[in-house]
LUMDREN-759608 format. One line per field, with one value per residue (C-alpha): x, y, z. Coordinates in steps of 0.05 Angstrom, whole numbers, plus 5000, padded with zeros to 4 digits. Layout:
BEGIN
east: [X / ...]
north: [Y / ...]
up: [Z / ...]
% end
This chain:
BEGIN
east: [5797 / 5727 / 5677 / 5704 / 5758 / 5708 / 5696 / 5772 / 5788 / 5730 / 5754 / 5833 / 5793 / 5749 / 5731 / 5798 / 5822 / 5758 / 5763 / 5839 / 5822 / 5762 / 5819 / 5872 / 5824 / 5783 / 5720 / 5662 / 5679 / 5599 / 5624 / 5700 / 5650 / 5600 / 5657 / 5696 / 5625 / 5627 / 5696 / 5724 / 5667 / 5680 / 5752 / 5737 / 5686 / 5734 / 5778 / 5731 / 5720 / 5795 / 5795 / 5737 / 5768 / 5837 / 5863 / 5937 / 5928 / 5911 / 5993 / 5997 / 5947 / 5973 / 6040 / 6026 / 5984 / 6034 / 6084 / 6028 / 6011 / 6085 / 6118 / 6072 / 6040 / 5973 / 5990 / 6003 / 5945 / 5944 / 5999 / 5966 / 5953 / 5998 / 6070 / 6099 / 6068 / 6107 / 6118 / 6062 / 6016 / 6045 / 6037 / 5968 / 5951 / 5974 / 5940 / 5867 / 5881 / 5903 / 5848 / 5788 / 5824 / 5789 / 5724 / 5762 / 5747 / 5671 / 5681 / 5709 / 5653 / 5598 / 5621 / 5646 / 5579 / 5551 / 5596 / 5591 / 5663 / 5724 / 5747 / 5818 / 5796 / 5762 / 5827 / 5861 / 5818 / 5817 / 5895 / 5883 / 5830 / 5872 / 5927 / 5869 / 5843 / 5896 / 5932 / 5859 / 5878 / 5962 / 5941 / 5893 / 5958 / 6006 / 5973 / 5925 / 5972 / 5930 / 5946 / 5939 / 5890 / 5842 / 5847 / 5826 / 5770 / 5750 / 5741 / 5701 / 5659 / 5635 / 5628 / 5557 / 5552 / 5616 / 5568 / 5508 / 5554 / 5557 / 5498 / 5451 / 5442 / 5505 / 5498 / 5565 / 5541 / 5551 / 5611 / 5652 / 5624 / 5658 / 5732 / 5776 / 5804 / 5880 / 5919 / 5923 / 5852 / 5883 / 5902 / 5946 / 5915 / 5844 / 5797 / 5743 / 5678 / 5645 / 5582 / 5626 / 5637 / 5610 / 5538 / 5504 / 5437 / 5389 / 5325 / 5260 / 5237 / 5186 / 5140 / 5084 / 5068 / 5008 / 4998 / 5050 / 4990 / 4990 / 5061 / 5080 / 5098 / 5160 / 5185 / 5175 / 5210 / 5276 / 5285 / 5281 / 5329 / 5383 / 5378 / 5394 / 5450 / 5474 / 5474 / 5504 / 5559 / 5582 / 5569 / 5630 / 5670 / 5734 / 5762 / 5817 / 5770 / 5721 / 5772 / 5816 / 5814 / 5837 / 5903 / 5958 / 6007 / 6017 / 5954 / 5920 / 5848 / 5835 / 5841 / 5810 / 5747 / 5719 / 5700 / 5750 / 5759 / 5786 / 5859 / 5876 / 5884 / 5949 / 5960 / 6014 / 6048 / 6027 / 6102 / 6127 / 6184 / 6222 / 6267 / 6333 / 6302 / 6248 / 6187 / 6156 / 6104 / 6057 / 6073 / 6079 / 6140 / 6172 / 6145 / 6179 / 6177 / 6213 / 6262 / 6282 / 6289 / 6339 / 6366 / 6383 / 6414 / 6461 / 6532 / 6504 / 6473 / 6533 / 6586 / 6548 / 6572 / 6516 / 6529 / 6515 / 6449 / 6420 / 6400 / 6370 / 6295 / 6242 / 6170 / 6111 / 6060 / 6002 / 6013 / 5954 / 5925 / 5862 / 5837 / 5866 / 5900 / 5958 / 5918 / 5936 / 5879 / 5865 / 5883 / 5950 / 5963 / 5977 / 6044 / 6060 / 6057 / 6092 / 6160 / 6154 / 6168 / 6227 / 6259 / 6251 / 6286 / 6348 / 6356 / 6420 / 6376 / 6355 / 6310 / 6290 / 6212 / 6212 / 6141 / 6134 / 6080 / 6060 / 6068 / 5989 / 5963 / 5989 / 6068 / 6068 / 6011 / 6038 / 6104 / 6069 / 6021 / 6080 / 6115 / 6061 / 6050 / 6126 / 6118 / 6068 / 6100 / 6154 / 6108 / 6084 / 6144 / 6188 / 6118 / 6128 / 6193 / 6231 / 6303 / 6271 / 6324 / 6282 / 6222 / 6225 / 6163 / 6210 / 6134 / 6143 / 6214 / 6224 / 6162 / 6171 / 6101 / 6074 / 6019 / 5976 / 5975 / 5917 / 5909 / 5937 / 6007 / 6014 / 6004 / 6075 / 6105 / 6053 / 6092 / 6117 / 6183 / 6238 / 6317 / 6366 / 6411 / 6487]
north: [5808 / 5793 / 5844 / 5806 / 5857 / 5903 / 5858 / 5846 / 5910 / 5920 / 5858 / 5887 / 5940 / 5891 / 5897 / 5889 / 5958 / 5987 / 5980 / 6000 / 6058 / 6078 / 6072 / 6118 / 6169 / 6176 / 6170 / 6107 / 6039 / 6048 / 6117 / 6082 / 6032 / 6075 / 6121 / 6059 / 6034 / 6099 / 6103 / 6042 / 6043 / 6125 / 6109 / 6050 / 6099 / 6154 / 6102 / 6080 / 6154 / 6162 / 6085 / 6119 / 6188 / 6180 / 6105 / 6136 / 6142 / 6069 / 6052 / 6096 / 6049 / 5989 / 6005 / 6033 / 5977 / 5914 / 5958 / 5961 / 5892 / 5873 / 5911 / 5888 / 5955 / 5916 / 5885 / 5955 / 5987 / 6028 / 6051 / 6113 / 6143 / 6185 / 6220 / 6152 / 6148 / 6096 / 6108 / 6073 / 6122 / 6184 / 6151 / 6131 / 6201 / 6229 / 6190 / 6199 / 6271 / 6270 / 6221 / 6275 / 6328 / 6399 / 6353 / 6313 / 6374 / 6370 / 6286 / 6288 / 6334 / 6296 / 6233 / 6265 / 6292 / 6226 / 6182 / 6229 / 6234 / 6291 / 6306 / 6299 / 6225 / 6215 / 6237 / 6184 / 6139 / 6150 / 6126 / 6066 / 6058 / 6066 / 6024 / 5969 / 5986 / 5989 / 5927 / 5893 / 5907 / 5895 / 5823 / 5801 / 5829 / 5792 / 5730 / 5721 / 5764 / 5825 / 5870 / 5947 / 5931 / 5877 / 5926 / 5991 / 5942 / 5924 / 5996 / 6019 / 5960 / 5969 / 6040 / 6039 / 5981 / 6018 / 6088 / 6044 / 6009 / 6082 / 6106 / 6142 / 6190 / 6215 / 6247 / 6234 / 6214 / 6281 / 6294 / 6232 / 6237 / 6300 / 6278 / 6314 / 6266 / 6286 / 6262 / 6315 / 6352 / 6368 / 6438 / 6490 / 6540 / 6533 / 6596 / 6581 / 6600 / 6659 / 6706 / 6767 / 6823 / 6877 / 6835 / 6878 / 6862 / 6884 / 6900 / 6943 / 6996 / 6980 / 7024 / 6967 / 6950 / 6965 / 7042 / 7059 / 7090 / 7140 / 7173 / 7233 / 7204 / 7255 / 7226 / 7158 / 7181 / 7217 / 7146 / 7104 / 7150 / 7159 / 7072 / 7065 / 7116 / 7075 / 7010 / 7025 / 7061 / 6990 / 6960 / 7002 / 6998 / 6956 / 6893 / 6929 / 6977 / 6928 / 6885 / 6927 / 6894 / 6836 / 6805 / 6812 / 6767 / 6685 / 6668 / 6626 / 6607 / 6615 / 6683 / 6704 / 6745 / 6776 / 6740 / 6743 / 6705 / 6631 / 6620 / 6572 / 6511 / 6475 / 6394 / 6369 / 6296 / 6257 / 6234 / 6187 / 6202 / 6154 / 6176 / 6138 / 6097 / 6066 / 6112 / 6145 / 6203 / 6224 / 6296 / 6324 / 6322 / 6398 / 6406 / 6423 / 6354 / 6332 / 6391 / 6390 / 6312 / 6320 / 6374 / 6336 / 6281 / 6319 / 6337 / 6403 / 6417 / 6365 / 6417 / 6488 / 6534 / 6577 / 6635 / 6590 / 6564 / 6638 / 6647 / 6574 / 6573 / 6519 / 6546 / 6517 / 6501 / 6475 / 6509 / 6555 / 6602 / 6624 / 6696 / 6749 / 6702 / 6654 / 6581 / 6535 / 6518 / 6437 / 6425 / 6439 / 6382 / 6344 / 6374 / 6391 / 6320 / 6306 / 6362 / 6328 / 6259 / 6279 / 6327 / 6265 / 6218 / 6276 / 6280 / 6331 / 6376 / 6442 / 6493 / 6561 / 6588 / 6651 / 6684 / 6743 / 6787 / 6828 / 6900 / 6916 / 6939 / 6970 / 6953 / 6944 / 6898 / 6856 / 6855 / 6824 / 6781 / 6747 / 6743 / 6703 / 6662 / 6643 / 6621 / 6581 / 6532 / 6539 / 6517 / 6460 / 6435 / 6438 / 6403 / 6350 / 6338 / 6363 / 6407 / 6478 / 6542 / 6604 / 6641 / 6704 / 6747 / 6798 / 6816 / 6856 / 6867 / 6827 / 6833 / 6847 / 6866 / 6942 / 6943 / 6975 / 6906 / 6858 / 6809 / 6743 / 6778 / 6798 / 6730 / 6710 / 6751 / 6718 / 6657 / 6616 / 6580 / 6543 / 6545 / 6496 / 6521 / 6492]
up: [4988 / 5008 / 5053 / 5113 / 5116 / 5143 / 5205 / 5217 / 5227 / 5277 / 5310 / 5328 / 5364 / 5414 / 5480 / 5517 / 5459 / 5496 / 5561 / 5559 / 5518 / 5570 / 5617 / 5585 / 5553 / 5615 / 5585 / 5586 / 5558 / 5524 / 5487 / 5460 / 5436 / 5403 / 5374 / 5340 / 5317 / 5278 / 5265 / 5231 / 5172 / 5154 / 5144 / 5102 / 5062 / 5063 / 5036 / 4983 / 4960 / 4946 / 4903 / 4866 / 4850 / 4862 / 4835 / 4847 / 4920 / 4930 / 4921 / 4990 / 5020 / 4998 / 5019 / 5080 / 5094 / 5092 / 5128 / 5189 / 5176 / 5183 / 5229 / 5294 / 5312 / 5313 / 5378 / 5406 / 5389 / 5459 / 5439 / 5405 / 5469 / 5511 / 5491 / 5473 / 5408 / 5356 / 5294 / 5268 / 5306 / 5275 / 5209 / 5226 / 5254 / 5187 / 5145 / 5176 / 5168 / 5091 / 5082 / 5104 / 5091 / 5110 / 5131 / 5188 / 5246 / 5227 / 5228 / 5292 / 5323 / 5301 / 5330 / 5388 / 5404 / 5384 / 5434 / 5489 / 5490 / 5479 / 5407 / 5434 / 5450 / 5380 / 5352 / 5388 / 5367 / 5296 / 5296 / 5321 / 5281 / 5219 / 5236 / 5260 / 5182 / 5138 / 5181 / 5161 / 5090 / 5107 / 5127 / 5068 / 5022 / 5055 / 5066 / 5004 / 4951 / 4946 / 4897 / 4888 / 4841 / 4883 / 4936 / 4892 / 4853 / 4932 / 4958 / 4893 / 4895 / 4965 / 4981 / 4995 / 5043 / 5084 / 5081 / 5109 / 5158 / 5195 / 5244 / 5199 / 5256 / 5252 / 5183 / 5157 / 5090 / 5060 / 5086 / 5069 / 4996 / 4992 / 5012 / 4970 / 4915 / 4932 / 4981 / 5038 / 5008 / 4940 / 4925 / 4961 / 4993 / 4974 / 4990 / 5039 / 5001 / 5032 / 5017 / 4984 / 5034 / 5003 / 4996 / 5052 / 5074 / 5012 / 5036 / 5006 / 5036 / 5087 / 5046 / 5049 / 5119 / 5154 / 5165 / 5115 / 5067 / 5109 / 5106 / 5069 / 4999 / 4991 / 5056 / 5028 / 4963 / 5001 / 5042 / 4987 / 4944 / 5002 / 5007 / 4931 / 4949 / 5007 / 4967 / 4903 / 4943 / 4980 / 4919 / 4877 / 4938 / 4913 / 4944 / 4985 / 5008 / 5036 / 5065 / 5110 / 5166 / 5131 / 5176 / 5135 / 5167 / 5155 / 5117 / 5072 / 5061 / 5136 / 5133 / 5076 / 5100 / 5033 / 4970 / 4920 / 4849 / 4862 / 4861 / 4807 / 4836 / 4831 / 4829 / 4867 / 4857 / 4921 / 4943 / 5008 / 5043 / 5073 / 5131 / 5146 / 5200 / 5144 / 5176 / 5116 / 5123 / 5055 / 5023 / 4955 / 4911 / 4922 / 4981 / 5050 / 5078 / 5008 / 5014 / 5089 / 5083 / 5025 / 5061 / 5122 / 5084 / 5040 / 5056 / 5032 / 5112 / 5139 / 5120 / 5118 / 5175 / 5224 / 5174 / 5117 / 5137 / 5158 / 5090 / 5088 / 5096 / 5083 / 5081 / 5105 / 5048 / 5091 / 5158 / 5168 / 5228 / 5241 / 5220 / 5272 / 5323 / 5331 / 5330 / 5279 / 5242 / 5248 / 5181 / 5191 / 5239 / 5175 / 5170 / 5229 / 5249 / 5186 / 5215 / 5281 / 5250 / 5203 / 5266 / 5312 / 5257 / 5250 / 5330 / 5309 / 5274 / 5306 / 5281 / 5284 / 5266 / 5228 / 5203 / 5166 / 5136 / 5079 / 5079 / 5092 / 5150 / 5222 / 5216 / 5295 / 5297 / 5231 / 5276 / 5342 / 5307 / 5264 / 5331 / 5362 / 5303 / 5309 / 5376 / 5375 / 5323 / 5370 / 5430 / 5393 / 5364 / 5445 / 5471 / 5420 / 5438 / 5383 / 5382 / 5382 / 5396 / 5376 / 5340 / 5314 / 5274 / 5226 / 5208 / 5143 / 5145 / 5088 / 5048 / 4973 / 4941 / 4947 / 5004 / 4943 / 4899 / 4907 / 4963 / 4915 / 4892 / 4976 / 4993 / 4980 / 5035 / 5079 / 5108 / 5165 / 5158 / 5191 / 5177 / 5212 / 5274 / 5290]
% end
């Protein structure tokens, strides 16, 4: 493999990709152009990041390469765009997200703003720019007997001239030398860092400003007292007590509001799962793509009865909201492209959403938030074209843990799941 790979990969994504692109997207042919130009060299850096940090992930890319490479989606590159997406695309789509992990919104934004053009259309065009890059690297296995290996030794070797390779305007340097060195940004539900809740605005008294010599210095002295009062009462204020407005339904990072001690992270085995018609999509071993795909294909679901599979529920280990509302956060397009795929590949299968809460906060307002958490999986999912025949939010119905015990043991009646319908 030889830095020419680079420059293939640009070259499935010439002019006539452009101007068909400018077509479909609606936007210029000069902003598809200046997006790609930014777009092909951060996944190849993204890319090199993993090789450098993450040797095991480069059997994904390899094998997810010659199956592009082989399979012809590089002559349907166009085919990214619209509802009649191959599989390819949905691969592809997955991939790009796994690949940045929680950095791929603020990727997309930048060269968005860049290009002049919609982050729905930059989205777009990062899947065809990963199936144009890992076909690049598909077609130098195939034909010159790349190995894992070469390919790893390749993207380590030339991660700096793949970071130059992007406009230096953009500022994407820091960003993509941060990728997360898992597959799908590395640990369940990490906390977003936050200044801790309870760190209120610490300021002196204004006891030194001009005129100030001339205030009564008992009045000075009572203000300054009744401050230190103030603080060091939000200071002792507990976690719960600072955090009571804290949602209490479906959440994970993207909900946490207050500063808390760092969940222990967890390391999951990356794992591909291969559907029966060949199409594989990247999750972790355990998880609920691995589950609901064994599922499906064991006589287990092909002879269990409607009362059977009420009790049956998978739960969603990377399907997050954001604080207070029912929008999935962008991260979790990972695996909710990844359900789409497996319920397209099981055409039989139909599912129900459930989401429940923990047993904090309002009881009616845990009830109608979980409700509209439930249906908006269930939007997406009928939108997408899969076999959808209910939602329900039981908010905290079933909820286990005491409303008293600390935000971490609530979390595991926080959840969003799906169980299979006959």
């Amino acid at each position: 493999m030889n830095n020419t790979i680079l420059e293939l990969a640009k070259s499935y994504l010439g002019d006539a990709f452009s101007q068909d692109a400018s077509t479909k997207l609606n936007e210029s042919s000069d902003g598809i152009t200046k997006a790609l130009g930014a777009i092909v060299p951060a996944i190849f850096a993204g890319v090199s990041r993993k090789a450098n940090t993450d040797a095991s992930f480069m059997s994904t890319v390899f094998s997810l390469a010659k199956n592009i490479f082989t399979n012809g989606s590089l002559n349907n590159l166009n085919n990214v765009f619209g509802s009649n997406q191959n599989s390819s695309a949905t691969q592809a789509g997955t991939f790009v997200r796994n690949l940045f992990g929680n950095g791929f919104h603020s990727i997309v934004e930048k060269i968005s703003s860049y290009a002049g053009i919609k982050p729905s259309s930059t989205r777009d065009l990062f899947e065809a720019s990963s199936i144009a890059s890992l076909g690049s690297v598909g077609r130098d296995a195939v034909e010159n007997g790349s190995t894992v290996s070469s390919i790893t030794d390749f993207f380590k070797n030339n991660e700096s001239s793949f970071l130059s390779a992007i406009p230096p305007s953009l500022g994407l340097t820091s960003l993509l030398t941060n990728v997360d060195a898992s597959v799908t940004g590395g640990t369940e539900h990490t906390p977003v860092q936050q200044e801790p809740a309870a760190d209120y605005n610490r300021h002196e008294p204004e006891d030194k400003k001009s005129g100030n010599k001339f205030l009564i210095p008992l009045l000075l002295a009572l203000v300054a007292v009744a401050l230190l009062l103030f603080l060091l009462k939000q200071c002792n204020k507990t976690h719960d007590e600072v955090t009571t407005a804290i949602d209490s339904t479906t959440v994970t990072a993207a909900d946490t509001i207050a500063a808390r001690p760092a969940l222990t992270t967890t390391s999951r085995e990356p794992l591909v799962v291969t559907l029966p018609s060949g199409q594989t999509v990247q999750a972790y071993k355990g998880g609920i793509e691995d589950q609901v795909v064994t599922f499906l294909k064991s006589p287990e679901y092909a002879s269990a009865t409607e009362e059977q599979l009420k009790n049956r529920w998978f739960n969603f280990d990377n399907i997050n909201f954001e604080f207070g509302t029912s929008k999935l956060t962008p991260e979790s397009q990972v695996q909710f492209d990844n359900l789409v795929a497996i319920l397209k590949d099981f055409p039989d299968a139909k599912v129900k959403v459930g989401a429940y809460t923990d047993k904090k906060g309002n009881d009616a307002a845990n009830l109608k938030l979980s409700q509209e958490r439930a249906n908006a999986i269930k939007n997406a999912l009928a939108a997408a074209g899969t076999q959808i025949t209910g939602a329900e939010g039981y908010g905290e119905k079933f909820a286990t843990v005491p409303e008293t015990a600390d935000d971490q043991a609530r979390e595991v009646d926080r959840k969003t799941a799906i169980r299979f319908v006959k």
